[in-house]
C-alpha positions as CSV (number, residue, x, y, z in Angstrom):
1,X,58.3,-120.8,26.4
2,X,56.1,-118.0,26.0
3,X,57.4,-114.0,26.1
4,X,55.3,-113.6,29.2
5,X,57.9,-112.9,32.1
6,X,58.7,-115.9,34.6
7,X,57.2,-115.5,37.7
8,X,57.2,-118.6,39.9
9,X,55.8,-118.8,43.7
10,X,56.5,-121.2,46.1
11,X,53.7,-121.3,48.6
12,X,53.6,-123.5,52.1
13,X,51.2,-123.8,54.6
14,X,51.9,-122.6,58.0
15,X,51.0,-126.3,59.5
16,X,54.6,-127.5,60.8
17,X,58.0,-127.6,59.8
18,X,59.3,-127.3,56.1
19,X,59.9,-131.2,54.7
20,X,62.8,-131.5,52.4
21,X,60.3,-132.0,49.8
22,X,59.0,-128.8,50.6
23,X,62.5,-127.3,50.0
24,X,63.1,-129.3,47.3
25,X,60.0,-127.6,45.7
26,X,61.5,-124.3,46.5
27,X,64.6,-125.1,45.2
28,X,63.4,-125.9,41.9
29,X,61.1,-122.9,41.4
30,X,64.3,-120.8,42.5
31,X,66.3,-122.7,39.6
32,X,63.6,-122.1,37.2
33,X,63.3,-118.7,37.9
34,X,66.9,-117.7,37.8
35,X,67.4,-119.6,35.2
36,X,65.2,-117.6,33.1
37,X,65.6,-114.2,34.5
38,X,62.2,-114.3,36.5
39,X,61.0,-114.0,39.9
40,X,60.7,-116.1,43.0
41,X,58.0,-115.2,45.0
42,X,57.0,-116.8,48.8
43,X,53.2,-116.7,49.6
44,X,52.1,-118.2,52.9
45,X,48.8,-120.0,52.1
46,X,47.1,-120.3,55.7
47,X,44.0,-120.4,54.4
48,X,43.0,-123.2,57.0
49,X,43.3,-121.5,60.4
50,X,42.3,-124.7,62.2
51,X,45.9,-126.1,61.2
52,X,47.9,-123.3,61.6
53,X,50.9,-124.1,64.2
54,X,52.6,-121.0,65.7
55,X,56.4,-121.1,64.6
56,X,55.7,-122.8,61.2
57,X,56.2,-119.5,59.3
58,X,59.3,-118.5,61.1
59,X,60.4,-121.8,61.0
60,X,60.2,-121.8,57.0
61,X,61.8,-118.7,56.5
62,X,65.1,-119.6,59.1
63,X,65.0,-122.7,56.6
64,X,65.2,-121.5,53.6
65,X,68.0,-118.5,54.6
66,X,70.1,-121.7,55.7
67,X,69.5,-123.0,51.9
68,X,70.6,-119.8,50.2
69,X,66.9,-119.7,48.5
70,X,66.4,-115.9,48.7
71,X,62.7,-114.6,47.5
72,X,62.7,-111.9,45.4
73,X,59.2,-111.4,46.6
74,X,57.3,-112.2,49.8
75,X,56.3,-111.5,53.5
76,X,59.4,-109.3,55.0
77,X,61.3,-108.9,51.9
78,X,57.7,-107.1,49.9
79,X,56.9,-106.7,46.4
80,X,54.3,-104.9,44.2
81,X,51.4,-108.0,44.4
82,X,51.8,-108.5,48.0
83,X,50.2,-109.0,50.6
84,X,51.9,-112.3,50.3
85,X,50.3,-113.8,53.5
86,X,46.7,-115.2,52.1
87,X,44.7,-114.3,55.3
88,X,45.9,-111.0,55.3
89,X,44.1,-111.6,51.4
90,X,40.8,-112.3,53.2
91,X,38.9,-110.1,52.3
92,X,39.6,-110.0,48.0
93,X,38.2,-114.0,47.7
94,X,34.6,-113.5,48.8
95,X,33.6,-111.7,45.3
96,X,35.3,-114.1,43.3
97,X,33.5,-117.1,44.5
98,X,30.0,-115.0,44.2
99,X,31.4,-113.8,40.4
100,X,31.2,-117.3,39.5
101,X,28.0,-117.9,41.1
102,X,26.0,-115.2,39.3
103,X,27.7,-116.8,36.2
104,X,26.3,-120.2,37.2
105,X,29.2,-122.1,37.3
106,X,29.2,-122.2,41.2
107,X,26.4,-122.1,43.6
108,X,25.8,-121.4,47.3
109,X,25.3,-125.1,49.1
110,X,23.6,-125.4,53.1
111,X,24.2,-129.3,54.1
112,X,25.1,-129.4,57.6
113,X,28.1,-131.6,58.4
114,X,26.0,-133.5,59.5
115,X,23.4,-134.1,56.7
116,X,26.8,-134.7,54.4
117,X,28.0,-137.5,57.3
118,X,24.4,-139.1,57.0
119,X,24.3,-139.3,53.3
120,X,27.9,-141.0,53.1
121,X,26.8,-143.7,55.5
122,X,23.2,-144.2,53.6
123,X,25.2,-144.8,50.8
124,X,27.9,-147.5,52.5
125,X,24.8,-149.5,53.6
126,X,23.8,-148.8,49.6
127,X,27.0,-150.3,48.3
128,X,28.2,-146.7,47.4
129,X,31.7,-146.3,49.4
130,X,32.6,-143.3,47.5
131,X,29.8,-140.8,48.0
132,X,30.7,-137.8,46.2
133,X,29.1,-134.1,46.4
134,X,28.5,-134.0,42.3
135,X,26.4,-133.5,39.4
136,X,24.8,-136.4,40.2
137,X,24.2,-135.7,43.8
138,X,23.7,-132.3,44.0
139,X,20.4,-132.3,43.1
140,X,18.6,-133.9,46.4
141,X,20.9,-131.8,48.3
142,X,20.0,-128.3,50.0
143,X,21.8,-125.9,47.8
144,X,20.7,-122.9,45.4
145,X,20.6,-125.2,42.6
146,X,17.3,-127.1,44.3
147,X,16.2,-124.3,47.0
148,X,14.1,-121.9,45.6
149,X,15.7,-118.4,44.9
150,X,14.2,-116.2,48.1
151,X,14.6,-118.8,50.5
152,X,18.1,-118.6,49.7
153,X,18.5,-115.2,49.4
154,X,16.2,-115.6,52.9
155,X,18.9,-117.7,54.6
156,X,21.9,-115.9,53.6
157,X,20.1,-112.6,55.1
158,X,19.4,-114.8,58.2
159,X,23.1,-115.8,58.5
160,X,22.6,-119.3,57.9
161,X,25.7,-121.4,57.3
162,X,26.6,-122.1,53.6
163,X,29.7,-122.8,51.3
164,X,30.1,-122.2,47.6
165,X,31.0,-125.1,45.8
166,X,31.8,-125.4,41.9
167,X,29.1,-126.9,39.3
168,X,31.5,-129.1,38.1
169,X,30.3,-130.1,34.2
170,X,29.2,-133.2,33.5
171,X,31.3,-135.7,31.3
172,X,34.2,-133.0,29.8
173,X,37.7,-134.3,29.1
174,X,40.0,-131.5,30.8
175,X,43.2,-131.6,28.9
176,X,46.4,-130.1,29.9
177,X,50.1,-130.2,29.1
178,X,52.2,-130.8,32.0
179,X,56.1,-129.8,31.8
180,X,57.4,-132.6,33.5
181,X,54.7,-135.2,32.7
182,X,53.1,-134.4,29.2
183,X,49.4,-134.2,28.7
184,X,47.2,-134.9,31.2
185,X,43.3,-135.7,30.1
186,X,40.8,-136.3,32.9
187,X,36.9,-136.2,32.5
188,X,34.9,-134.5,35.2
189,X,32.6,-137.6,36.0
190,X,35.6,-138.6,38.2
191,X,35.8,-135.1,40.2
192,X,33.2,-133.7,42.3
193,X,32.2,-130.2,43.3
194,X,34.5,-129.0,45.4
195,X,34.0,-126.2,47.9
196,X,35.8,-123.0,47.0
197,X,34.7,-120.7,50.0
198,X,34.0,-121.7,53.4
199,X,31.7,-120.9,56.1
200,X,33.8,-119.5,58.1
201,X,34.5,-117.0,55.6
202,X,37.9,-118.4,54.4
203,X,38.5,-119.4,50.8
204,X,39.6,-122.7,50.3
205,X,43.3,-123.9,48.7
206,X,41.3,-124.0,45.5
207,X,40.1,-120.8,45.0
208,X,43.0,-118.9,47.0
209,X,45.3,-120.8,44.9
210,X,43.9,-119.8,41.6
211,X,43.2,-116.3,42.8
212,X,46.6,-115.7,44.0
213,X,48.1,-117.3,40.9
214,X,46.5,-114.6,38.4
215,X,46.3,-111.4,40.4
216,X,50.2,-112.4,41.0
217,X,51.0,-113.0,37.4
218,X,52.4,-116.6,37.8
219,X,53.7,-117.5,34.4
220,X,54.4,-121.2,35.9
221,X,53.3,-123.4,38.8
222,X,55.9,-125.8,39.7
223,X,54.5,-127.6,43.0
224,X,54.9,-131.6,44.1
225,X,52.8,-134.5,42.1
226,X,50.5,-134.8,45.3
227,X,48.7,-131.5,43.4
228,X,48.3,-133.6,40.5
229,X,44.8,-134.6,41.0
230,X,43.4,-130.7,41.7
231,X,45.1,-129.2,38.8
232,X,41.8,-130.3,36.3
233,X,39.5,-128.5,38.8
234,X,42.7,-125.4,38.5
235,X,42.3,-125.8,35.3
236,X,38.7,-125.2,35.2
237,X,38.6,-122.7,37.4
238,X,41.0,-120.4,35.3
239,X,38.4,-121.1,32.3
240,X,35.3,-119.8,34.4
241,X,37.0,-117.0,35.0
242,X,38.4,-116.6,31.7
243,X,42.0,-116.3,32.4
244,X,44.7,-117.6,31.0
245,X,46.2,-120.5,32.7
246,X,49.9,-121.1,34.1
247,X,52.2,-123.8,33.0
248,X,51.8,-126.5,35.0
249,X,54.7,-128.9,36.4
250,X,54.1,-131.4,39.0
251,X,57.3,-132.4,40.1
252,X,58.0,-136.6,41.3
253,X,57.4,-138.0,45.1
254,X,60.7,-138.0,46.9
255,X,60.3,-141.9,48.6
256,X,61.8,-143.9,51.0
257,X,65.6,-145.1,50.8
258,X,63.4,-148.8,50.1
259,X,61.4,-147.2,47.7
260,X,58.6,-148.3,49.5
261,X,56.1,-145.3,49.8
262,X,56.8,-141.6,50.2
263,X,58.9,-140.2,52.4
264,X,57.3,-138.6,55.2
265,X,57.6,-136.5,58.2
266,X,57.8,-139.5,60.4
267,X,60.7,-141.3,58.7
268,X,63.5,-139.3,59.5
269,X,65.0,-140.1,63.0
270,X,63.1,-143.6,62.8
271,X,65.1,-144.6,59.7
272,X,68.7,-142.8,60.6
273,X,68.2,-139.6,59.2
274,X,66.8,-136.0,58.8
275,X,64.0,-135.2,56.7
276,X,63.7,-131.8,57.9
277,X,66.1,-128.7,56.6
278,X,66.7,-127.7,60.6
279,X,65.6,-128.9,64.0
280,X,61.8,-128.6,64.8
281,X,60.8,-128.9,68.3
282,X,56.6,-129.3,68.6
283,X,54.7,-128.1,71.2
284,X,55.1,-130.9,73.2
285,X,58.5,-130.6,73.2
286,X,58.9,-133.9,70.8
287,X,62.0,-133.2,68.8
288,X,62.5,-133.5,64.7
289,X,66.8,-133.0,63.9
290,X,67.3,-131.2,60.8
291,X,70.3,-131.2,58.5
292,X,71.9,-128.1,59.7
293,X,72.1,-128.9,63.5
294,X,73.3,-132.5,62.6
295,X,76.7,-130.7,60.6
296,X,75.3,-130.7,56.7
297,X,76.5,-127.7,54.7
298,X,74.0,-126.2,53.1
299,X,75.4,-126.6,49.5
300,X,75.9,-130.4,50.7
301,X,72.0,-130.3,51.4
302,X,70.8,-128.3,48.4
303,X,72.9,-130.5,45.7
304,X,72.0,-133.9,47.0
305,X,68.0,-132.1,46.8
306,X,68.6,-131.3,43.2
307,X,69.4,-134.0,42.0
308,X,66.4,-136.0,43.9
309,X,64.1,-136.0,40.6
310,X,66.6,-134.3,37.9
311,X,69.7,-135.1,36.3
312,X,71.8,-132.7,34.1
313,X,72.2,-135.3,31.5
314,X,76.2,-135.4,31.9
315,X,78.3,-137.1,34.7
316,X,79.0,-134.3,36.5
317,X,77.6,-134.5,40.3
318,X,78.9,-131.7,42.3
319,X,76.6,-128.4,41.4
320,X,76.9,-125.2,43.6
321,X,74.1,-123.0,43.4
322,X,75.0,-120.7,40.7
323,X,75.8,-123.9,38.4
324,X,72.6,-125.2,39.1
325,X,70.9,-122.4,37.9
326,X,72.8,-122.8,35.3
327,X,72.0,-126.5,34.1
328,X,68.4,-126.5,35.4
329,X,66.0,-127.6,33.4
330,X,62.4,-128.5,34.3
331,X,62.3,-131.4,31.0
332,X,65.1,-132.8,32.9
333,X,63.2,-133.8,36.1
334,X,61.9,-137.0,36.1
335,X,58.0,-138.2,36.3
336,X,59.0,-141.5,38.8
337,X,59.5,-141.2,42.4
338,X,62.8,-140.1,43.4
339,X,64.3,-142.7,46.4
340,X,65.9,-140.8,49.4
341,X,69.8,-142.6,49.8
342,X,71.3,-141.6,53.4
343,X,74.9,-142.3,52.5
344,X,75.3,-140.5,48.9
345,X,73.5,-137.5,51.3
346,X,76.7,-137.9,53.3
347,X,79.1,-138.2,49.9
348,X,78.1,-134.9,49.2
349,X,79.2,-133.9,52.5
350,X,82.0,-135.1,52.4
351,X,82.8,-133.9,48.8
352,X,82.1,-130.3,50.3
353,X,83.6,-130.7,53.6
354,X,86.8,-131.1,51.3
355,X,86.5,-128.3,49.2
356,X,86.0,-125.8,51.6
357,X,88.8,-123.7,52.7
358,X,90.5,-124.3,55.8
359,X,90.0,-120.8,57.1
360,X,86.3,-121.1,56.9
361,X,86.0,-124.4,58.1
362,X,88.9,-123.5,61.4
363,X,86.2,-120.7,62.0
364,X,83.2,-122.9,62.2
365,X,85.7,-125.4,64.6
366,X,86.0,-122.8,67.1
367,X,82.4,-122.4,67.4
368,X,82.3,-126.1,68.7
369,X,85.1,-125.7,71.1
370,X,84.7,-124.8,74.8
371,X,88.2,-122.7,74.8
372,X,89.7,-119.6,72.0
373,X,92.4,-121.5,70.1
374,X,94.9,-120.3,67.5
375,X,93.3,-119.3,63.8
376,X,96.5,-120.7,62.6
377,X,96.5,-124.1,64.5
378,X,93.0,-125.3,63.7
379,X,93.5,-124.4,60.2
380,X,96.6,-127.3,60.0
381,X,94.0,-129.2,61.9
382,X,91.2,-129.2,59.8
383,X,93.4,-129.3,56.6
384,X,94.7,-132.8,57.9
385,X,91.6,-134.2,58.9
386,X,89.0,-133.2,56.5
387,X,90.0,-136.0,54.1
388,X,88.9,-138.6,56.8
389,X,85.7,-136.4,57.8
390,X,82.2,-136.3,57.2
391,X,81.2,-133.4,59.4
392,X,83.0,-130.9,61.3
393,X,82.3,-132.3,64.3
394,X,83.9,-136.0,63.2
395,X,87.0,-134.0,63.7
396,X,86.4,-133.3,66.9
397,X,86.0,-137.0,67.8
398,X,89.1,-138.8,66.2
399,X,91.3,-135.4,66.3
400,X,90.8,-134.9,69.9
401,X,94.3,-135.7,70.8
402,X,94.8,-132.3,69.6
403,X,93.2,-130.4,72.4
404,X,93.7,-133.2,74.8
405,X,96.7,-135.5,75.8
406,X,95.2,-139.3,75.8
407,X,93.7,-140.8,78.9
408,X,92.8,-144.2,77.0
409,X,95.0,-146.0,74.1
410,X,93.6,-147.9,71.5
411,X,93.5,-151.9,72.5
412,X,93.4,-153.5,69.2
413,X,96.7,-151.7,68.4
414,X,98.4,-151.6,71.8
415,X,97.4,-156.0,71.8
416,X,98.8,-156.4,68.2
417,X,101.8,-153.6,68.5
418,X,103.3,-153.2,72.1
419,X,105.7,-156.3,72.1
420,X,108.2,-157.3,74.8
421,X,110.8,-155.2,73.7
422,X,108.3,-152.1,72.7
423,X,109.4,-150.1,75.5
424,X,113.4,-150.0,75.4
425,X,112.9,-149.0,71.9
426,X,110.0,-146.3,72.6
427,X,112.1,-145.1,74.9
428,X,114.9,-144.9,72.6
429,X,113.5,-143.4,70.2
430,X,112.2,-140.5,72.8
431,X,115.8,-139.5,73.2
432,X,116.4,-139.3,69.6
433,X,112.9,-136.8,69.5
434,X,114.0,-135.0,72.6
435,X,117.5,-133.8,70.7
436,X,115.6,-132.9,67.3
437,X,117.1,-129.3,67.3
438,X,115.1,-127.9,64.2
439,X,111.8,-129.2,65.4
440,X,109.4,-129.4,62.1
441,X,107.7,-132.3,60.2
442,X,110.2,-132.8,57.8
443,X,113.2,-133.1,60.5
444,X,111.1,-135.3,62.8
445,X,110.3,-137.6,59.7
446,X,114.1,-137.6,59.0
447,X,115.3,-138.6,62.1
448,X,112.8,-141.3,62.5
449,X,114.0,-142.7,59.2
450,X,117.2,-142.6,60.3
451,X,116.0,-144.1,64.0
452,X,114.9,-147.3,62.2
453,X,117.9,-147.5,59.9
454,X,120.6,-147.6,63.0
455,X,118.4,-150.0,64.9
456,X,117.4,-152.4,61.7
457,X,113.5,-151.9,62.1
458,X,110.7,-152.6,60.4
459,X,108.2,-149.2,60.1
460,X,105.2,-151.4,61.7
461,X,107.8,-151.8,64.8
462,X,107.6,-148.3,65.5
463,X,105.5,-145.6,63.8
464,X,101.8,-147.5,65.4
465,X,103.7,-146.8,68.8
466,X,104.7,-143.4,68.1
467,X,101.1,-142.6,67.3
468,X,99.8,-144.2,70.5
469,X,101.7,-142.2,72.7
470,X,101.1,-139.2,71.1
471,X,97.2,-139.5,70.6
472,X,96.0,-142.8,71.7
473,X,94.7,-144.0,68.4
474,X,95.5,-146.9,66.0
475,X,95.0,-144.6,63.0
476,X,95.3,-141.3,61.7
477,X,97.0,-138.5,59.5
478,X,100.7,-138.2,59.4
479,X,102.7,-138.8,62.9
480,X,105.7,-136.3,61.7
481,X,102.6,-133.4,60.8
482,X,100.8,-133.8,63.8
483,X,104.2,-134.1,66.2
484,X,104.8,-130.4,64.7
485,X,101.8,-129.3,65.0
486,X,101.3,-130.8,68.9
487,X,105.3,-128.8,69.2
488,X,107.7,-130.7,71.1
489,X,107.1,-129.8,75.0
490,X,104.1,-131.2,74.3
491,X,105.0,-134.8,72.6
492,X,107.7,-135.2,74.7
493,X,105.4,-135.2,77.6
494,X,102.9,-137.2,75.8
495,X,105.4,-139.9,75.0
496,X,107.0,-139.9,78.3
497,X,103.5,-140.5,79.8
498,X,102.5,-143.3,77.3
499,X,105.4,-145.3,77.2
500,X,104.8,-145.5,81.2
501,X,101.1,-146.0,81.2
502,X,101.4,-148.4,78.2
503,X,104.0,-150.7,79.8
504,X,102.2,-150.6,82.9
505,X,98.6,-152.0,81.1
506,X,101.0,-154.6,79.6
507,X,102.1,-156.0,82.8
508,X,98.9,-156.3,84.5
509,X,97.3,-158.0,81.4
């Protein structure tokens, strides 16, 4: 790596909501630039107003505060190269594009849209499917390269319509070494002359792009491999101008859980899961879940991202930020396509569900509950349940029975459990719980022990009963821990009511 300092940008458009790819190529710039003591700089590139959707840019900057991918630099958090929004740029790209014009190695360009529609489909019915604007072309075309010079110094004055496009050279080999997938040659008989300002007065990605990356001082440009295919016209552009080129890294697709094609926008909800960081609701009021609203922690999300197209080399799988900063490396990341898998997504969420204190996670409990409940209570709940969770809100579903008594009781158990004699015995064993003086888990577990000695019974006799009764399930965390933590008004009440409603469904079946 070169002494120049490490400044890295990560730069959406303002066209809809951020795509995990998106954030994974955020995430990665971040890495790199912590890594090596740099910069991470966000720069909206809106360059094409006719896309723009209203939202996007908020949108993008809720998403990546959930991540915990801070800029150093960018719109609302400022910076010396700023502004950092390109059309708020508009008016520095104009006298680039004419720079390289005067120089010759761009020129001003008049076809209509429809005169460039006309000569595609002349050259279909030719045989020529792949009509490009290029050195070949450009010479029966109405541009400053055929026109003579005062009619098109005429037609500027008259406010006629034109672009600037690039003279691409004829038949060059553009060679350049790419981080992630080595060097790259391309020869300019395969690319054509590109547009670099519009005429509506915008600049195009191209020119912005390359504009933006010098006057910014972007050591390295770390973007995904759909970019691939403009970086030789980058590339060229940065020797017209006679700068110095970035590092180039041009990170793998992120595909489908089939690997069958890249994954897009549309495959989240039709497939099972999110694609988006957070929810995205469009205009129409169509709606897109995200990660957050469906219960992902955001160090859940950001690991499983990581490692989507990089591997630290060891076996270690669990990274929070600061040690992926850490082990990040940009020869590390892979050139194939990285496939999308749901359920190790939801491994990591368990694996951080798990190892997140109780205190924090009885906090974010609360905020799903319709009713203030004890700090101290939800804590022993969550600790009990967040070995059998994915999300918070899984605890909420089979741990209800311990904000509500149980209105149903599980049929596979009550069918294979609840025998003839079931109820004498239950309601033995109530009187045995009802005279449990020092009423914690331990005790409870003690006397229930010593229940099934006296009476000569089998653990299967009794304990899948006890934990009908108390929370109409088949399954669960320990009975003794979650009588104690229920108290013993409650359970006794619980039992006397399940014992009757119980023996009742058993009569009438």
């Amino acid at each position: 790596m070169s002494d120049k300092a490490v400044r890295v940008r990560f730069a959406p458009s303002p066209t809809g909501p951020l795509h995990m790819g998106g954030v994974r190529t955020a995430l990665y710039n971040y890495l790199f630039a912590k890594k090596n003591n740099g910069t991470f700089i966000l720069r909206l590139e809106d360059t094409d107003q006719t896309r723009f959707v209203p939202g996007a840019f908020e949108y993008i900057m809720d998403a990546l505060a959930w991540c915990g991918i801070s800029p150093d630099e960018g719109p609302g958090v400022g910076g010396d190269f700023g502004p950092y929004i390109q059309s708020e740029r508009k008016a520095m790209y104009l006298p680039y594009a004419e720079q390289l014009v005067a120089e010759g190695k761009a020129y001003y360009a008049f076809d209509t849209s429809e005169s460039l529609t006309e000569m595609r489909e002349r050259a279909k019915t030719m045989k020529m499917p792949n009509w490009q604007y290029n050195a070949v072309t450009r010479n029966s075309m109405q541009n400053s390269l055929t026109l003579p010079a005062d009619e098109v110094e005429k037609r500027i004055a008259n406010g006629d319509p034109y672009v600037i496009r690039f003279k691409m050279p004829r038949n060059v080999d553009v060679r350049f070494e790419d981080i992630v997938r080595g060097w790259v040659v391309v020869n300019t008989n395969n690319l054509d002359d590109k547009v670099l300002f519009k005429s509506d007065g915008m600049p195009t990605y191209h020119l912005a792009n390359i504009v933006d990356d010098h006057t910014m001082e972007i050591s390295h440009v770390i973007r995904g491999e759909e970019w691939l295919p403009s970086a030789p016209l980058h590339v060229l552009l940065y020797e017209a101008f006679g700068w110095d080129a970035p590092q180039f890294a041009h990170l793998p697709l992120l595909l489908r859980p089939d690997g069958n094609g890249k994954l897009s926008k549309r495959d989240g909800d039709r497939l099972g899961f999110p694609v988006f960081p957070t929810n995205w609701t469009t205009a129409e009021g169509e709606l897109y879940s995200g990660y957050r609203e469906q219960g992902y922690l955001p160090e859940a999300f950001i690991n499983m991202l990581a490692f989507l197209g990089w591997n630290p080399g060891t076996p270690q799988e669990l990274f929070k930020l600061d040690e992926l900063v850490e082990a990040f490396t940009l020869e590390r990341v892979g050139k194939a396509g990285a496939k999308f898998d749901a359920d190790k997504t939801k491994w990591y969420q368990q694996q951080y569900l798990r190892a997140t204190d109780k205190a924090v996670l009885a906090k974010e409990l609360q905020t799903l509950l319709d009713k203030e409940y004890d700090a101290s209570f939800l804590e022993e709940i969550v600790e009990m349940m967040k070995e059998r969770a994915t999300f918070l809100k899984d605890m909420l579903v089979e741990g209800d029975y311990f904000f509500n008594a149980p209105t149903s009781y599980d049929e596979k158990t009550v069918r294979k459990k609840w025998k003839e004699h079931t109820t004498p015995i239950m309601e033995e064993w109530l009187e045995r719980f009802k005279n449990i003086s020092d009423f914690n888990a331990e005790n409870i577990e003690k006397e229930f022990k010593a229940f099934l000695a006296e009476k000569e019974l089998g653990i299967g006799a009794v304990l899948p009963n006890f934990r009908l009764v108390l929370t109409g399930k088949g399954m669960g965390p320990s009975m003794f821990e979650i009588a104690n933590l229920l108290g013993k008004e409650e359970c006794v009440a619980r039992m006397e009511a399940g014992i009757k409603n119980i023996a009742a469904l058993k009569a009438e079946a």
